[in-house]
N, C-alpha and C positions, 0 to 999 in steps of 0.2 A: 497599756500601762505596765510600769516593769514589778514586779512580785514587792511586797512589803520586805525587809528585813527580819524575820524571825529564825534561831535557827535552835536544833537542838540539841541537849546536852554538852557538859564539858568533855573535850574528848584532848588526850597526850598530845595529839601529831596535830600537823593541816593536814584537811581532805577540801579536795577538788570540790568548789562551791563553797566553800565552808568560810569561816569571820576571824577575825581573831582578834582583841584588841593590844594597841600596845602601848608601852612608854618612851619615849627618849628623851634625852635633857642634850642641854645646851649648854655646856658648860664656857663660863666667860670670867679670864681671869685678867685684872688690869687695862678691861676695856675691849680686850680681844680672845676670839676663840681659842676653846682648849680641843684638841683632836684626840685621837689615841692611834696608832698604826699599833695595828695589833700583827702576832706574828701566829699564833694558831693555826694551824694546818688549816683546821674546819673555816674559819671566819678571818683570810689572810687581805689586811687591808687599810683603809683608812677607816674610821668609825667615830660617830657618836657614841654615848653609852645608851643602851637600849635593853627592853627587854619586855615579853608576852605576859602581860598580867594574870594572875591567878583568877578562877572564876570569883566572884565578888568583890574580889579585891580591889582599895581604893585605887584612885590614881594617884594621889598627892602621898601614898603610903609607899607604893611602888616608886615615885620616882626619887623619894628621902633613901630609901632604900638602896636605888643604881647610887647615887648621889655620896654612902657612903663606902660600897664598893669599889666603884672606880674612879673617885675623887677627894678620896681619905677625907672624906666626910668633914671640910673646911668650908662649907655653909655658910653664908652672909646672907641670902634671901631665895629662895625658890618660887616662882611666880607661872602661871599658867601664858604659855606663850602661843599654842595652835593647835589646833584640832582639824587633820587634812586626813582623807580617802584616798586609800592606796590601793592599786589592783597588785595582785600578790600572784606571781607568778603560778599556772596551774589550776588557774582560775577561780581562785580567794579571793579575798576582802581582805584589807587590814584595816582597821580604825587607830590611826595614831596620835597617839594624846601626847603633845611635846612640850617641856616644860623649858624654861631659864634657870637655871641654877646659876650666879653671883656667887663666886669663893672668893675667899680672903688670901688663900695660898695657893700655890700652882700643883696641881697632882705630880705625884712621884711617880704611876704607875707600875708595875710589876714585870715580873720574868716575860709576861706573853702581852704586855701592851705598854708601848711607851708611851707617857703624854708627851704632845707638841703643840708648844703656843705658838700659836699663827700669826703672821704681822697685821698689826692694826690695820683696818678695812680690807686685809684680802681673804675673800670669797673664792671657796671652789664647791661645786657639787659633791655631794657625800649623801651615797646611798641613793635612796628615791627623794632627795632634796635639792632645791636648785638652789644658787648661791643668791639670787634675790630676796627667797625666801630666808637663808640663814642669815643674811645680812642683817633683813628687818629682826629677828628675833636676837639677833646677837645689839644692835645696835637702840633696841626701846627697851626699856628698862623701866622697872614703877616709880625710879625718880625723876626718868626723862618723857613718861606717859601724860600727857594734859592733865589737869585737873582745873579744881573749881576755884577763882580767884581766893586768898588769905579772907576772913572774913565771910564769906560768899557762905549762901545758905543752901544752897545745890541747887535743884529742881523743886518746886514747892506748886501744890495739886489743890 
């Protein structure tokens, strides 16, 4: 049987074995992904917005937060999109909590990250995600998610 999950204290860095959990959003603007190619020496690449939550800290606070850093905070819905286990190079855990962020405007981005809106349905991997998986998250939406017919009284016990 593999060890329970418990680990301790908050600690600055990753250490080998250790957890960590995170946020990332999905930002989707007019249907299609928004990227960032970032140019930062340290993080030189294509990118979601992300980022290692504080100990306690919410996730829906965290990812309003990336939300208005790197998306000038032009918010139309933020919605819980996946919850996936990442092994973390060095032999960590990452817990990644990924949200949908819906803008009404396309980010400007800044000196060390440009935004780039992606062409409607193209998928590429980015980071430890595969483009199936962005597809699904970029492509269901809480207005294109089922629900319970007009009228309809949900599930009744």
């Amino acid at each position: 049987m593999a060890p329970r999950a418990f680990f301790g204290p908050p600690r600055d860095a990753p250490a080998p074995g250790g957890l960590h959990v995170s946020v990332h959003i999905v930002p989707v603007y007019a249907d299609c992904l928004v990227v960032f190619d970032v140019t930062s020496p340290s993080a030189h690449g294509r990118w979601l917005p992300w980022a290692i939550i504080d100990f306690g800290q919410n996730p829906y606070e965290a990812a309003s937060l990336l939300v208005d850093d790197w998306c000038d905070a032009s918010l139309d819905d933020l919605s819980l999109a996946d919850v996936m286990s990442l092994e973390v190079p060095g032999g960590g855990w990452e817990l990644a909590v990924i949200f949908r962020a819906s803008l009404t405007s396309a980010p400007s981005g800044d000196h060390e990250r440009v935004a780039v809106l992606t062409g409607k349905g193209h998928y590429d991997a980015i980071g430890a995600f595969d483009p199936v998986d962005i597809q699904r998250w970029v492509e269901t939406s809480p207005a294109t998610e089922s629900s319970p017919p007009t009228g309809s009284r949900g599930l009744i016990f």
